[in-house]
C-alpha positions in Angstrom: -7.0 -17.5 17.0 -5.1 -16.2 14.0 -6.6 -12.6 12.6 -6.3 -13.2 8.9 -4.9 -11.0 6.7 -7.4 -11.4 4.3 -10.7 -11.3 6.3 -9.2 -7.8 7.4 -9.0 -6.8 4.1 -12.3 -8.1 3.0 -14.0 -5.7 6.1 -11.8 -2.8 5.0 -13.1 -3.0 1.5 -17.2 -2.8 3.0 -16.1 0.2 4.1 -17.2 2.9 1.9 -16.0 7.1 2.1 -17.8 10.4 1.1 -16.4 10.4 -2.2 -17.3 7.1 -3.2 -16.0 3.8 -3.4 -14.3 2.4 -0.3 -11.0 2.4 1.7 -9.4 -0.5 -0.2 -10.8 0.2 -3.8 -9.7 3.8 -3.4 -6.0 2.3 -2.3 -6.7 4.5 1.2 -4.8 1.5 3.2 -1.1 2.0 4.2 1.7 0.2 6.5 -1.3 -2.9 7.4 0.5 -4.5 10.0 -1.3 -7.3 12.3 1.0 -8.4 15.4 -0.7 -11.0 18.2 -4.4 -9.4 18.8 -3.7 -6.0 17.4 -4.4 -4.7 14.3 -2.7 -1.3 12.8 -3.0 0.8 9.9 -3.2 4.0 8.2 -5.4 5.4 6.4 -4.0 8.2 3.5 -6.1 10.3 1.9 -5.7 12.1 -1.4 -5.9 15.6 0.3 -6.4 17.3 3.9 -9.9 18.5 3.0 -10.9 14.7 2.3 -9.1 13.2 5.3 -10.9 15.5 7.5 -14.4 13.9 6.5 -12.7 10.4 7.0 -13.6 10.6 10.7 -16.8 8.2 10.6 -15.1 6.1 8.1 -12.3 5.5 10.7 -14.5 5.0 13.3 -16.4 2.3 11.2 -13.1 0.4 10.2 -12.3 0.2 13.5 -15.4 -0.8 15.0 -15.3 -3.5 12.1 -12.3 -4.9 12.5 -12.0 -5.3 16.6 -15.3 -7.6 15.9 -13.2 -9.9 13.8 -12.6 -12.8 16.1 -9.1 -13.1 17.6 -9.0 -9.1 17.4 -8.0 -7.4 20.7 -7.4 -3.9 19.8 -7.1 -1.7 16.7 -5.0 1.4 16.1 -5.8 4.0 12.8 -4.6 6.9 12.0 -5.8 9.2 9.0 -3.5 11.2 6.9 -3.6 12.8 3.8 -0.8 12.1 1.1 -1.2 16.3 0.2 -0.3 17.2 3.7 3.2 17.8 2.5 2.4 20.0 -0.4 3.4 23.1 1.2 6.9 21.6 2.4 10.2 21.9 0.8 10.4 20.3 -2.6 12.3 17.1 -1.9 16.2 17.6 -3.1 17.0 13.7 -2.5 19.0 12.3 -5.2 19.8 8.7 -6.4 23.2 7.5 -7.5 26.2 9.0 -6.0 28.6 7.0 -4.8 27.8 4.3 -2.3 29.5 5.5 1.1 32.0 3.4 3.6 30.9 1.0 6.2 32.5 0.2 8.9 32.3 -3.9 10.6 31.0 -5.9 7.7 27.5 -6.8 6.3 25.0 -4.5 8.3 21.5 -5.3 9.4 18.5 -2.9 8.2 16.3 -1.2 10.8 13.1 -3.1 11.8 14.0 -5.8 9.2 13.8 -9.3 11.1 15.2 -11.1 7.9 16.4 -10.4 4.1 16.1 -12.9 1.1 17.5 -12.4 -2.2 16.0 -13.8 -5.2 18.1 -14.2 -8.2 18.9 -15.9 -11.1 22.1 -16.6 -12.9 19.9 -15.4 -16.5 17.4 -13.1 -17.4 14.4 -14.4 -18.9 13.6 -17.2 -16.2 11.1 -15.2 -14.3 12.8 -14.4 -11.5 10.9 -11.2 -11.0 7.6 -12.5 -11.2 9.0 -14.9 -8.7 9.9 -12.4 -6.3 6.4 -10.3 -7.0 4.1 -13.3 -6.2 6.4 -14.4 -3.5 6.0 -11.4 -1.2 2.3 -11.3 -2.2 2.3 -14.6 -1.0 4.1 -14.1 2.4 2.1 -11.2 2.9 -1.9 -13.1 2.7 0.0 -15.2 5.2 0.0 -12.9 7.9 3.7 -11.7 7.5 4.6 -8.2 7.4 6.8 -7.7 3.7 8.7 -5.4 1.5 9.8 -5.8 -2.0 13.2 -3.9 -3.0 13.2 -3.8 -6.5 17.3 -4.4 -6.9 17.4 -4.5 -10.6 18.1 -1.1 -11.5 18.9 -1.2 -15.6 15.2 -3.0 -15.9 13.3 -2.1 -13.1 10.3 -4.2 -13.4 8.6 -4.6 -9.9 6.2 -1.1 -10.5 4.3 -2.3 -13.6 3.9 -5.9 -12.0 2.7 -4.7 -8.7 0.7 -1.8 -10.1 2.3 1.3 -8.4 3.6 4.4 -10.2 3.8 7.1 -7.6 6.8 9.1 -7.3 7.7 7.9 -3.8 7.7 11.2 -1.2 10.9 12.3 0.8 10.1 15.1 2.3 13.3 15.8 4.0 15.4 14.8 0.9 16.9 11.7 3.0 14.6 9.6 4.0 12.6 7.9 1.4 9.1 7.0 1.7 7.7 3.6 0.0 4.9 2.5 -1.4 2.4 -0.1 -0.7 0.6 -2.0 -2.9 -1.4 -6.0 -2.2 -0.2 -6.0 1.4 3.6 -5.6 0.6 5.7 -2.5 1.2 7.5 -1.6 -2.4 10.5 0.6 -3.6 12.0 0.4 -7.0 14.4 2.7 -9.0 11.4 2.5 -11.1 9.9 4.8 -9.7 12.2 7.7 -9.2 12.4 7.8 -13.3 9.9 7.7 -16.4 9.0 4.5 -17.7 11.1 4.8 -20.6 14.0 6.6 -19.0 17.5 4.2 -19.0 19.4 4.3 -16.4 22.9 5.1 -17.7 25.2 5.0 -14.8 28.7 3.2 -13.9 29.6 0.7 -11.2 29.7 3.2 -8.3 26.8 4.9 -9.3 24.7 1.7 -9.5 26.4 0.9 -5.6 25.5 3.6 -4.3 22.0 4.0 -5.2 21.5 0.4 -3.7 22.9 1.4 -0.9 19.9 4.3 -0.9 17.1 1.9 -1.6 18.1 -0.3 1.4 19.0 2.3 3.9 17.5 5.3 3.2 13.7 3.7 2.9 11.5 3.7 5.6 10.9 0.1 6.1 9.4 0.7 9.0 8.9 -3.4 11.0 9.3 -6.0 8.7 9.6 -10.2 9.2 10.7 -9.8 5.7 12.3 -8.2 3.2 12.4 -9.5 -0.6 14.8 -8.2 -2.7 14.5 -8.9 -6.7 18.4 -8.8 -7.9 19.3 -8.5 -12.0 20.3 -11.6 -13.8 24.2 -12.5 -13.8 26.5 -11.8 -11.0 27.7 -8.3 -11.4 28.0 -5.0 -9.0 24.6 -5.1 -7.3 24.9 -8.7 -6.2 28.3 -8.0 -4.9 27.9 -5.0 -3.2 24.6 -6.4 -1.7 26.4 -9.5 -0.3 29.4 -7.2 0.9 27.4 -4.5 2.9 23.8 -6.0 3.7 23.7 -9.1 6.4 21.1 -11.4 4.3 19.4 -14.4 5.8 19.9 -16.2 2.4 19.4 -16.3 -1.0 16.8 -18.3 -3.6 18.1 -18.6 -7.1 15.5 -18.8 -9.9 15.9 -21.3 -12.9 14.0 -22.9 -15.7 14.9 -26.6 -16.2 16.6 -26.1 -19.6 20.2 -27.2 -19.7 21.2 -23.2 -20.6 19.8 -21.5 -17.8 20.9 -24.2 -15.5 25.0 -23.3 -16.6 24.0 -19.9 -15.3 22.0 -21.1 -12.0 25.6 -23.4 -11.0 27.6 -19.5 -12.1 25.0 -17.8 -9.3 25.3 -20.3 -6.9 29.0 -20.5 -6.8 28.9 -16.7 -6.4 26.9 -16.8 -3.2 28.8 -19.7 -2.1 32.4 -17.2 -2.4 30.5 -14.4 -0.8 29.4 -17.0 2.0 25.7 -16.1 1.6 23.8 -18.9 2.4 21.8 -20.6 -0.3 18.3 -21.2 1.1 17.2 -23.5 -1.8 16.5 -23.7 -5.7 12.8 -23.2 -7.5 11.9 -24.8 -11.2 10.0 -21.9 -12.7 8.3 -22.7 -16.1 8.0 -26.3 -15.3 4.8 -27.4 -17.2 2.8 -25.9 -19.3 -1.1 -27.3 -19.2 -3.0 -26.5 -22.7 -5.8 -24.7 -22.0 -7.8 -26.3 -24.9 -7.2 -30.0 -24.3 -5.4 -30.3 -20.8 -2.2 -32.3 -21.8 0.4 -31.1 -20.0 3.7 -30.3 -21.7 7.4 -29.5 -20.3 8.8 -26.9 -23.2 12.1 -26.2 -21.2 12.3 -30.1 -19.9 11.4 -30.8 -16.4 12.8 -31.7 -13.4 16.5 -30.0 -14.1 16.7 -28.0 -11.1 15.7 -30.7 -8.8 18.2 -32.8 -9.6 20.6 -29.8 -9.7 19.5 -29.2 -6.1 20.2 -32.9 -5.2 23.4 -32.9 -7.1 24.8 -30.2 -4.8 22.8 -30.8 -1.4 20.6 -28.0 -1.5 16.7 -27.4 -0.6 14.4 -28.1 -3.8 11.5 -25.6 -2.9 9.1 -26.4 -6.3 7.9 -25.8 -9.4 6.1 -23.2 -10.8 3.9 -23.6 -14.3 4.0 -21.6 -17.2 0.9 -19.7 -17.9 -0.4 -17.0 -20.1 -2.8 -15.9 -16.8 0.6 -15.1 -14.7 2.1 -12.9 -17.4 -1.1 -11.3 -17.7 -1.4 -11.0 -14.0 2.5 -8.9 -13.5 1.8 -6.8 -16.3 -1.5 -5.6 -15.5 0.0 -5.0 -11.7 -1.9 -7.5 -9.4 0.2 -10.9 -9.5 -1.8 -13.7 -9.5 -0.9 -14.4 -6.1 -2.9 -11.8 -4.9 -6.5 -13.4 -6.6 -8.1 -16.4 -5.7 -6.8 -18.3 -9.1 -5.9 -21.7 -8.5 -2.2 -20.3 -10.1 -1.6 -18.7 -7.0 -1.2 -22.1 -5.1 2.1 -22.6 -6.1 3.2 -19.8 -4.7 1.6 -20.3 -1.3 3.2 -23.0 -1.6 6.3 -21.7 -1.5 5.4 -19.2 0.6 4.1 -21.6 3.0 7.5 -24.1 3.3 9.8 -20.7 3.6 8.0 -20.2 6.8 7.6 -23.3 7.5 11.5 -24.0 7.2 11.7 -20.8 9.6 13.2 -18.9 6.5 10.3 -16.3 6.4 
């Protein structure tokens, strides 16, 4: 029997801690991982004095979870996110100059498979695309991260509600975050929220190069990495250095945005990345007042697009006030039990289905 993401959640969240609330509403729940019968996780703590009166808790998630059915065996560990304090102040620093590799695209440690989303504009979505999609991926039992690639408008923090300074305590390796069941990193977090990023070409390679090698990933089926509109340094460099299992490119039907869709596809098809399929974001619009459904950008563009040139037409996504609401207050709607977040099951569904997640 398949352990369900979600049913392990929903027993995590009964169980409650001496300082109120309980391990999920507290955000307590780190690196969730379910593989076969086992399930494995940790639990953080703000401080060592708390996570030294975690020891029933832990006991009690346990015992909780191995009586889910399907569940063979269950492995915590608690930790405390202050146990570091005394250490070293962390010296790591982002931007310098990416550094020379050697034999072509590499692979990332513990990743099984990398997808690029991107879009040949700004404006189509593209991150809440990505956001929703990892959610997605994740409440179906895979285990994801989400790189936050854009690094002039880093966006992926305030839509998947984290804004802790990620830890390194040895000033190399960089230490994510975790928020709705997906592993997160972002440049976004290493500045202020209203800090810009004012960096050249080299700069901007080499601090991708950081947020894809230096992380600690640990085992992923997938990694989900939000690019910047257009087809400039980051797309490149990403292409040149990183072996990706494919890329989705994000349009809205509108004539405009599909000029810059064809300008991203022809990229990946000179860098030889393979183009896993198109998605229609913004496709209808329902009225909440009356129901009549409306297609402000047109409909039906990037399908025929997709035809045109022989690619995979993965599906359309509405426009709705509820999913803007959703990213900004930092729990996409994937991640509730809205009837918006079908569409991205959806998707989420025929990317594993096609064996591409």
């Amino acid at each position: 029997m398949t352990i369900s993401l979600d049913d392990v959640l929903a027993v995590l969240g009964r169980i409650s801690t001496p300082s109120g609330g309980t391990l999920i509403s507290r955000d307590m729940i780190r690196a969730l991982a379910i593989e076969g019968d086992l399930v494995r996780f940790v639990i953080e703590a703000p401080t060592p004095e708390e996570a030294r009166g975690l020891g029933p808790a832990q006991v009690a998630a346990e015992m909780a979870i191995k009586a889910l059915p399907g569940v063979a065996s269950v492995q915590v560990v608690t930790t405390a996110h202050g146990g570091a304090a005394k250490a070293p102040p962390p010296t790591l620093k982002i931007g310098q100059h990416p550094t020379p590799i050697q034999g072509g695209p590499q692979r990332v440690s513990g990743v099984d498979r990398i997808i690029a989303v991107a879009s040949g504009k700004g404006g189509v979505g593209k991150s809440t695309v990505a956001s929703n999609l990892a959610v997605s991926l994740a409440r179906q039992g895979r285990r994801v991260g989400l790189l936050d690639a854009d690094i002039y408008g880093p966006s992926q923090p305030r839509m998947m509600g984290v804004n802790k300074r990620p830890a390194s305590p040895d000033g190399k390796i960089i230490e994510p975050l975790h928020a709705h069941g997906v592993t997160v990193m972002s440049i976004g977090l290493m500045l202020k929220e209203d800090e810009a990023v004012i960096w050249r070409g080299p700069m901007i390679m080499g601090a991708l190069q950081q947020l894809i090698s230096q992380v600690a990933w640990g085992s992923l089926d997938i990694l989900i990495i939000d690019l910047p509109p257009g087809t400039g340094d980051i797309q490149l460099t990403l292409c040149q250095r990183t072996h990706l299992t494919g890329a989705l490119v994000v349009s809205t039907p509108q004539d405009v945005a599909l000029l810059d869709a064809r300008k991203a596809l022809d990229m990946f098809v000179k860098l030889k990345t393979p183009i896993l399929g198109l998605i229609e974001n913004m496709s209808t619009y329902i009225c909440p007042n009356c129901g009549h459904e409306a297609h402000i950008f047109g409909h039906g563009g990037v399908a025929a697009e997709a035809t045109k040139m022989g690619l995979p037409f993965l599906g359309e996504l509405p426009l709705n006030i509820d999913v803007r609401l959703a990213g900004d207050g930092g729990t996409p709607i994937a991640a509730t039990d809205s009837p918006l977040a079908e569409p991205y099951m959806r998707l989420a569904a025929r990317l594993i289905a096609g064996g591409m997640a």
